[in-house]
N, C-alpha and C positions, 0 to 999 in steps of 0.2 A: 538814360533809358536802359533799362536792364534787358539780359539777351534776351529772355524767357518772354519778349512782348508779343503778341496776338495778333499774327499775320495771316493767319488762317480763312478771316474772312469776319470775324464778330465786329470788327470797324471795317468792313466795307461796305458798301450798297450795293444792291445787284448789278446797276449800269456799272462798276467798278469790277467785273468779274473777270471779263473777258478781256483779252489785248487784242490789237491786228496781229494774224499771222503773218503778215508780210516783217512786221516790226520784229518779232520772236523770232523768225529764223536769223534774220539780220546779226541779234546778240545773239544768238546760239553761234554761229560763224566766227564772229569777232571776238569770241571770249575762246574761242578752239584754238586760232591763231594766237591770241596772247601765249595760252598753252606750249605749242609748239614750239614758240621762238624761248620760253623757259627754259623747257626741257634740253634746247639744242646748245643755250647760252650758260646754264647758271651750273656753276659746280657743288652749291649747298642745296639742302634737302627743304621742300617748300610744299606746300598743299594751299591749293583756294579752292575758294567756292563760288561756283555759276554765278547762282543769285547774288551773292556780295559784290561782285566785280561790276554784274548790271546796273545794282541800285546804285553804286559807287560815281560809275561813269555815266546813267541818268541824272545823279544830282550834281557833278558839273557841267552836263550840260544845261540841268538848270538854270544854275547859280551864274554861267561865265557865258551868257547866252550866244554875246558877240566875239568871244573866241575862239567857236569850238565847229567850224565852216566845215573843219577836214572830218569832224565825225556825224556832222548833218548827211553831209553829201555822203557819206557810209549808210547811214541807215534807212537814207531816201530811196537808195537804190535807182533812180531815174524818174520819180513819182514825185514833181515838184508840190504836189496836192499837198504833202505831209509836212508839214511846218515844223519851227523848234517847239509849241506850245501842245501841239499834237504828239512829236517822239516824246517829249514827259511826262507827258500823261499816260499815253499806253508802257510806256519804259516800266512806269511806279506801278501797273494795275500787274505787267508780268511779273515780277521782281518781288511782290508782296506776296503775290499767288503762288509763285515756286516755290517762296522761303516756306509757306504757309502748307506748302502739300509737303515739300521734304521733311517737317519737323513730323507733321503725322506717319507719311511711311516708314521712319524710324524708330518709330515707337515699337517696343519698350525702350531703346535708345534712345538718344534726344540728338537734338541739333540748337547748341548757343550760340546765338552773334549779337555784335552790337555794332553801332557807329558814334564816331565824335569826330569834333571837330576841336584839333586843343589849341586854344590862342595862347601866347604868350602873355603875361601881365603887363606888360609895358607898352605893348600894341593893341591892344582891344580895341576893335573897331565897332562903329554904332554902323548896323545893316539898314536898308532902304527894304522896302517893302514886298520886293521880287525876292530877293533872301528868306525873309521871315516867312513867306507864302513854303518856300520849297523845304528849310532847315526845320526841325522841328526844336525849338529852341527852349530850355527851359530856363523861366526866369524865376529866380529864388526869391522872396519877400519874407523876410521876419514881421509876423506880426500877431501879437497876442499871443508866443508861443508857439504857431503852428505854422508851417511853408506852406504856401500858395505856391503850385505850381503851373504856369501858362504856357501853353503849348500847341503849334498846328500843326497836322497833321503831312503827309504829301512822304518825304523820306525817309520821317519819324529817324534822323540826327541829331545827337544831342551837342548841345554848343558847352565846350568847359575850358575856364582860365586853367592853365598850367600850373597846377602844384608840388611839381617835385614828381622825380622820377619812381620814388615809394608809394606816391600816389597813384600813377599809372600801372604799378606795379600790382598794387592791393586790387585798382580795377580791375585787371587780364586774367589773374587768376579768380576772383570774383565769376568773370562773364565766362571762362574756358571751364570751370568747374574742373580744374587739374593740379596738381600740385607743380608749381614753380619754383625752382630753387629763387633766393633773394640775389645771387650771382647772376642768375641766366636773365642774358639780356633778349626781349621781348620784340622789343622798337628803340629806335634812336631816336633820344629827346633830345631838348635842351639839355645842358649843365643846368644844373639848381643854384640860385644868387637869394642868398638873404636878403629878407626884409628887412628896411629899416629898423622897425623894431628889434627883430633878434639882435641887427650890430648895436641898437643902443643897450641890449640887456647884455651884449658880452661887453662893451666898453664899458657898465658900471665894473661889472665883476673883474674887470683887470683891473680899474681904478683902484676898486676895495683891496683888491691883494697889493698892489703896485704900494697902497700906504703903507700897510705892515708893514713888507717889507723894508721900506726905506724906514719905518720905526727901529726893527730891529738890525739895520744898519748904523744909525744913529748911536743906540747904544751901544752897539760892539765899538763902536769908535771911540765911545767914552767910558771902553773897560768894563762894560757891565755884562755882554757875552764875548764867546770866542770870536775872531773875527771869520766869516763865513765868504765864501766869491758866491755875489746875487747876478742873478736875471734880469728883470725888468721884463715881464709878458709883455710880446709884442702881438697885434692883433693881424693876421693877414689884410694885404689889400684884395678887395672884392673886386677881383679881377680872375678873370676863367682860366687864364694862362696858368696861374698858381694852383687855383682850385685842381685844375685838371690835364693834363695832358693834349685834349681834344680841345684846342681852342674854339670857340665858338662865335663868329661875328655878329655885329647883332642886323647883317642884312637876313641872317639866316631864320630870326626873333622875329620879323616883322610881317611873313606869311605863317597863316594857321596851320597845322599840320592833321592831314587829312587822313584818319584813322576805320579801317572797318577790319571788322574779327570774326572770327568762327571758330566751332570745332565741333565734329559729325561723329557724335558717338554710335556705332554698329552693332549689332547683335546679330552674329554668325549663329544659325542651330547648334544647338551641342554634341547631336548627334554627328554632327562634320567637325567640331571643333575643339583641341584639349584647353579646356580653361582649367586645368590644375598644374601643369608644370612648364617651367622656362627651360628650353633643351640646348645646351653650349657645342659649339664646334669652332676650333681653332681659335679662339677668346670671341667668340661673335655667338652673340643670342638668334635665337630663331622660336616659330610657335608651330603647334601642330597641325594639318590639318588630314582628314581622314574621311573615309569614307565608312556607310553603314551596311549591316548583311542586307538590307531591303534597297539601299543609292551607293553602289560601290562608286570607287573613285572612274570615269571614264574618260579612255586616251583615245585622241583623234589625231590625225594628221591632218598637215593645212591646205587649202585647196587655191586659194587667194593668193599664193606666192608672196608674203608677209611676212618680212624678216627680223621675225620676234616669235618667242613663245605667248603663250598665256596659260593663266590658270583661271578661270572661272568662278568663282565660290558663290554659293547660292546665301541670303540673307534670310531675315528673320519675315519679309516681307518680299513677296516675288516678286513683286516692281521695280525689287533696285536689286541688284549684283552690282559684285564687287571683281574685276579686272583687274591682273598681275599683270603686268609686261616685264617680260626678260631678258637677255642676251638679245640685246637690242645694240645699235650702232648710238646715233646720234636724236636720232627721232623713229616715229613710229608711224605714223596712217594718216592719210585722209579722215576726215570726219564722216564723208560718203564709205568707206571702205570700211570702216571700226561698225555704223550701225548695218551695215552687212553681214558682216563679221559676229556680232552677237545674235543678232536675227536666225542665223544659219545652223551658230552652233551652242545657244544657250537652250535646248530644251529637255535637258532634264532635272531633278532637284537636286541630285549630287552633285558637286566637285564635279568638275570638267578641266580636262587635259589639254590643249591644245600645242603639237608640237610644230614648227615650221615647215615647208614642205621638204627641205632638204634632207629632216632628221628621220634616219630610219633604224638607229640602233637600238633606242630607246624600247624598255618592257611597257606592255599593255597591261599586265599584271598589277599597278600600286599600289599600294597599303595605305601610304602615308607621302603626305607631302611637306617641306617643313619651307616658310617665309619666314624674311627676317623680322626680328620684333623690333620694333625704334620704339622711341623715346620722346619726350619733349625737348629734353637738354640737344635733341640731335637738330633742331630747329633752328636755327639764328632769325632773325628779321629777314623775309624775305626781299628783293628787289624786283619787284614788279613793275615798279612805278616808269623805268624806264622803256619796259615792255608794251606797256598800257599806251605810252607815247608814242611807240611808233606804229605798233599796230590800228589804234585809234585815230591815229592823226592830230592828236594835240598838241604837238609843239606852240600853237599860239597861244596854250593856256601858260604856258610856262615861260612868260618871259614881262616882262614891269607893267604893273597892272591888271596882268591874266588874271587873277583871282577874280577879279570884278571885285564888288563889296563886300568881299570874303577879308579881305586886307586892306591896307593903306596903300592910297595909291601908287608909291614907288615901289614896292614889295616885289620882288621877282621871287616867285617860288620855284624848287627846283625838283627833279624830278632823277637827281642821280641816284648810279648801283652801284657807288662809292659806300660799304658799309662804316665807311670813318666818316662818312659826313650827312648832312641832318638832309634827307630827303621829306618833301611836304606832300606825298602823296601815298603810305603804307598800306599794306593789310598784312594780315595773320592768320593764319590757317592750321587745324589741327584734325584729325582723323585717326581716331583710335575703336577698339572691339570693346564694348561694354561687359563681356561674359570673358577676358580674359586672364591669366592669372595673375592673382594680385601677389606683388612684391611690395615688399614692408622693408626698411631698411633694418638691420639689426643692430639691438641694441650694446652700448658699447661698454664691457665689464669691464668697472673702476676698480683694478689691484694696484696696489701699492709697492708691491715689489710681485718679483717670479717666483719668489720661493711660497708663496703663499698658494696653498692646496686647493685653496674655494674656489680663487679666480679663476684660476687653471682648469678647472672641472666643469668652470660655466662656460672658460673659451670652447675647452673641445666640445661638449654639445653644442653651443651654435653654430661651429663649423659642420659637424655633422648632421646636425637639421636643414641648416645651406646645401650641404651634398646630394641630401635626401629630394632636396626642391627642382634638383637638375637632375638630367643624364643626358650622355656623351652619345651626340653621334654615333661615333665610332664602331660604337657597338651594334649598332641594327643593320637590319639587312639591306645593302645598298641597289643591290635588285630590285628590293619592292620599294623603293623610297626614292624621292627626287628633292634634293635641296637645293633652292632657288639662292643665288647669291647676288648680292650689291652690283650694281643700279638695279633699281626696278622702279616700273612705272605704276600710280595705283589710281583708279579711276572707279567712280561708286556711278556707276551708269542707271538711267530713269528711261525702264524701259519704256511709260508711257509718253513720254515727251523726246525718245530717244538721241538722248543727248547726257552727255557726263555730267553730273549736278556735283559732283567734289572731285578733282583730279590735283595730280602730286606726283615729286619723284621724290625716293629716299635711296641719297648717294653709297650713306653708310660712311662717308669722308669727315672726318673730326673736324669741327667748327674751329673757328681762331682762337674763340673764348675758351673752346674745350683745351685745343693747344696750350693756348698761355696757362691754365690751370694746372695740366700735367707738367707744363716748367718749372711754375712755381714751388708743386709737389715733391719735384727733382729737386731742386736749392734745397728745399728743406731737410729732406731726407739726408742731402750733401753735408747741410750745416749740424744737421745733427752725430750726424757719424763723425766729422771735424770734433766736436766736443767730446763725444764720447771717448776718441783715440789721443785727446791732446795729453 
């Protein structure tokens, strides 16, 4: 299923419009609390989204009917009236509806997600009938040239055999609509194990070589070539230890691993927003934001006793603002306290200030405000899945046979924030400004030596076009300017539903992946100076 599907409402029925309010605040609650214990636990930078976490943790309650007692009795609230057949249903009618109203309030923005479910190839399980009701399963059929695709409705998840990590890879940027490096890792898969076929197509081709060579062995021995020291290609064993460093068991192979994505592209007015340049301080990017001669930028002080800043930025669509949090501790508010908190002090179109009540030094005057700018590379796989568990109360799904007919029944899926090992219940989260400035990598002039006049004359323009695309801090008025720096909390708040529909922190803290890269960077650069000076 591609993100871009039509949750809107063109497959719904009217009886399908509405949820219980009692059910909706329920997950509005439980998805604030997953948040929280994030923000208090995880030291990497992570964004999800409301709706994905709802439909995620509606379709295991679907799917794992008689495992999941501990998040019945959550969203029953004391109303034994409301059954597990009843929370899924109004789960899927909220969850479709939200996704369905966020994608429009972002418009000219968008909003991509998708879901899958990836089985391994050597475990594919045949589901029963309560599965196929809830998964939206697509079944592929070659026939006369054209794929039949079957499909029911309810979660609209698509069910995919595991193809290789390049596989999944080509999907996430497909559905994120972002560029991915081929390095940056997304989600933890399996290791990828050849098919049979491929080992039999490299064992002809060692065969083929393996003759020559001992042909021309042969002859050397009988004087007709020089005699030469051969090889004998040996083919790896298909075994993960070799393959990879990450061994992989195959108890880890035999649950599906449970996949949903997003990414909230935003459109800040331009009038508050510079989308033409990247502004560097101290090697750390930031982006601008500003106020106008008709919505200057306006500073408040907190009345809440709320020990955090904010900044407020108005969107392209007054329903949704978008929330900085700042020199914050460990956490930040109640979810009673945050829709107070904007209620009070979001009513005007500009940039709004909000300092905490202690601060009193601070100018009323700003100009200019500068947030950090991230990235996608600054993402790794987040660890929710651990979160999801205790705040939900799943532990019963996670342990031999939780999946229900999702797996085979010895299958224990796991649900760690172990980033070395294969957790089966993921999501992915992105949120970026659609009108922000685009960076283009530059292109990299092939000279052949330094003494050559051309290359030299294209390097120093592209540096000095690079130059042009920046400016330093430094240089402005730090009076009129407030630059927000790493942690920060960022929350795309729906004011009609009042409740955060995308929430995230970005550490600003280098990934492991980013680590070992810059290592490796290091050895090279080592190795190459080694050569140069031997």
């Amino acid at each position: 299923m591609e993100s871009n599907s039509n949750e809107s409402g063109s497959h719904t029925s009217k009886s399908e419009k509405t949820a219980a309010p009692e059910v909706c605040k329920k997950w509005a609650e439980l998805v604030f609390r997953v948040y929280e214990r994030m923000i208090h636990s995880s030291e990497v930078s992570f964004f999800i989204s409301a709706p994905q976490v709802i439909s995620c943790l509606g379709f295991i309650l679907g799917v794992c009917k008689h495992n999941t007692d501990g998040l019945v009795l959550e969203l029953q609230g004391g109303n034994d009236k409301h059954d597990v057949d009843f929370l899924v249903d109004h789960t899927m009618k909220f969850a479709h509806r939200w996704s369905g109203e966020l994608r429009t309030l972002l418009t000219p923005g968008h909003y991509h997600r998708a879901r899958r479910v990836y089985a391994h190839p050597k475990f594919v399980h045949p589901h029963t009938e309560n599965t196929f009701q809830v998964l939206v399963l697509f079944n592929f059929f070659q026939k006369l040239g054209k794929t039949i695709v079957q499909y029911h409705r309810f979660f609209r998840v698509e069910e995919k055999i595991f193809e290789g990590p390049d596989e999944v890879l080509n999907w996430v940027a497909r559905i994120l609509k972002t560029n991915i490096p081929s390095s940056h890792r997304i989600l933890n898969t399996w290791a990828w194990e050849q098919s049979s076929i491929d080992r039999m197509k490299q064992q002809r081709t060692v065969d083929d070589i393996s003759t020559k060579v001992r042909s021309k062995k042969k002859k050397s021995e009988e004087g007709v070539l020089p005699k030469k020291a051969s090889l004998l290609p040996m083919i790896p064993p298909n075994n993960p230890s070799v393959r990879s460093k990450k061994a992989v068991s195959e108890e880890d192979k035999k649950s599906p691993i449970l996949v949903w994505m997003s990414h909230a592209v935003v459109e800040v007015p331009d009038e508050f927003f510079d989308g033409e340049k990247v502004y560097t301080w101290n090697d750390k990017e930031y982006l601008k934001i500003h106020g106008s001669p008709a919505e200057p930028i306006r500073v408040r002080r907190g009345k809440f006793g709320l020990d955090f800043n904010t900044l407020m930025i108005p969107t392209q669509n007054r329903q949704l603002v978008m929330l900085i949090f700042y020199d914050y501790d460990s956490k930040l508010c109640s979810l009673e306290a945050m829709r107070l908190f904007v209620k009070n002090y979001f009513d005007t179109k500009g940039p709004s200030l909000v300092y905490r009540k202690q601060e009193t030094e601070k100018s009323s005057s700003l100009k200019s405000i500068y947030v950090p700018n991230w990235k996608t590379k600054n993402f790794p796989p987040n660890r929710i899945a651990q979160h999801l568990v205790a705040a939900a109360n799943l532990h019963s799904v996670f342990v031999p046979g939780g999946f229900g007919d999702l797996a085979i029944a010895d299958a224990v899926p796991s649900a760690t924030g172990d980033p070395q090992k294969i957790s089966h219940l993921q999501h992915y989260g992105l949120l970026s400004f659609r009108n922000s400035p685009r960076q283009t990598a530059p292109k990299q002039v092939q000279t052949g030596s330094l003494l050559r006049r051309k290359g030299w004359k294209a390097e120093m323009r592209r540096k000095q076009e690079e130059e042009k695309a920046r400016t330093t801090l430094l240089e402005l008025n730090a009076e009129q300017a407030e630059t927000i720096s790493y942690p920060i909390c960022v929350v795309l708040w729906d004011k009609n539903r009042q409740f955060p529909a995308y929430m995230g922190q970005v550490t600003g803290k280098m990934t492991d992946q980013e680590s070992d890269e810059v290592k490796q960077a290091e050895e090279k650069k080592k190795q190459k100076n080694k050569w140069l000076f031997c």
